[in-house]
C-alpha positions in Angstrom: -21.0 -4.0 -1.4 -18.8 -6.3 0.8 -15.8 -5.2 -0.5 -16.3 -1.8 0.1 -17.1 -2.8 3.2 -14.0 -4.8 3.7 -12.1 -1.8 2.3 -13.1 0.6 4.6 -12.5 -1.3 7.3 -9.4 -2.6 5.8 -7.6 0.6 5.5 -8.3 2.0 9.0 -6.6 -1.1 10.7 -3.8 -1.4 8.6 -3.4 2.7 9.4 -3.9 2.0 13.0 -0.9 -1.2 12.9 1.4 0.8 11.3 1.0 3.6 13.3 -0.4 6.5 10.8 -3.6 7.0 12.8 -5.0 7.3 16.1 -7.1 4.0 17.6 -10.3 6.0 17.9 -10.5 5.8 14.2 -11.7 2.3 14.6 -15.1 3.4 16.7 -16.3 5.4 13.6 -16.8 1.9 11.3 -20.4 1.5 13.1 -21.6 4.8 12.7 -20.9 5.0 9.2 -22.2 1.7 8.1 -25.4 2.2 10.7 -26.6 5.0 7.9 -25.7 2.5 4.9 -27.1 0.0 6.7 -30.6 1.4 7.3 -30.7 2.9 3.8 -30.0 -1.0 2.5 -33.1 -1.9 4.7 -35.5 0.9 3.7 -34.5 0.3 -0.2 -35.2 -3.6 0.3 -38.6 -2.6 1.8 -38.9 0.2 -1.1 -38.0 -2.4 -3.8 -40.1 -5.7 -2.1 -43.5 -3.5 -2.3 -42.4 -2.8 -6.3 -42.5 -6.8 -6.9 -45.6 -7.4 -4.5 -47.5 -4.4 -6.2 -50.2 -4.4 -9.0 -48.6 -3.1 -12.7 -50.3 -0.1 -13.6 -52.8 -0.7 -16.5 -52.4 2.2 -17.9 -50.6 6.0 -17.4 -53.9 7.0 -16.0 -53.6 3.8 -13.3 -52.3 5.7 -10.5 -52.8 3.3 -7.7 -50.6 0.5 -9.9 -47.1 0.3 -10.2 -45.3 1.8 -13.6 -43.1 -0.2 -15.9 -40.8 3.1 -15.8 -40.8 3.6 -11.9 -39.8 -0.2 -11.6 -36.8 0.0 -13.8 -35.3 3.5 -12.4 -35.9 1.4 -8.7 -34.0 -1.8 -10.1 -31.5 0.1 -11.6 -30.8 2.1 -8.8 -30.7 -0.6 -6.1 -28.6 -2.6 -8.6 -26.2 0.1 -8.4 -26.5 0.3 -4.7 -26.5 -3.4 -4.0 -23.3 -4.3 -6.5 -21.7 -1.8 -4.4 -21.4 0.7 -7.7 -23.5 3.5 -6.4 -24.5 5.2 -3.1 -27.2 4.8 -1.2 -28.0 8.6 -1.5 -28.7 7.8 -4.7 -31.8 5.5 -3.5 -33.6 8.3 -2.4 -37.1 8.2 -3.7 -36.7 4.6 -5.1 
């Protein structure tokens, strides 16, 4: 993830040195990493309550967390945190 980081950041001052795009391109970094940002935090809260849940003991166990619902949220976030995958792609983790 901190390379795409770096790379987005990266390209829009190297445009701005050379002279292919306008300053004010440098204001929109924070907004767009403000929504990756918050998604990061709201999947780590997602993902912490997986590991300090109970495992379901059974389909029926409702309440319990689901071998199957923990892996498709570890490999989501894994996707999302190895800077693979989107953080759209998080939704419902």
């Amino acid at each position: 993830m901190v390379g795409i980081v770096a790379y987005n950041l990266g390209w829009k001052i190297a445009n701005v040195v050379k002279g292919i795009t306008n300053r004010s391109i440098l204001k929109t970094y924070q907004s767009e990493r403000m929504r990756i940002a918050q998604d990061l935090i709201d999947f780590d809260h997602r993902f912490s309550r997986l590991f300090s849940g109970r495992p379901a003991k059974d389909v029926m166990d409702e309440e319990g967390i689901s071998m199957e619902k923990f892996k498709e949220a570890f490999e989501k976030g894994n996707l999302f945190a190895s800077g693979t995958g989107e953080s759209r792609h998080l939704q419902g983790s």
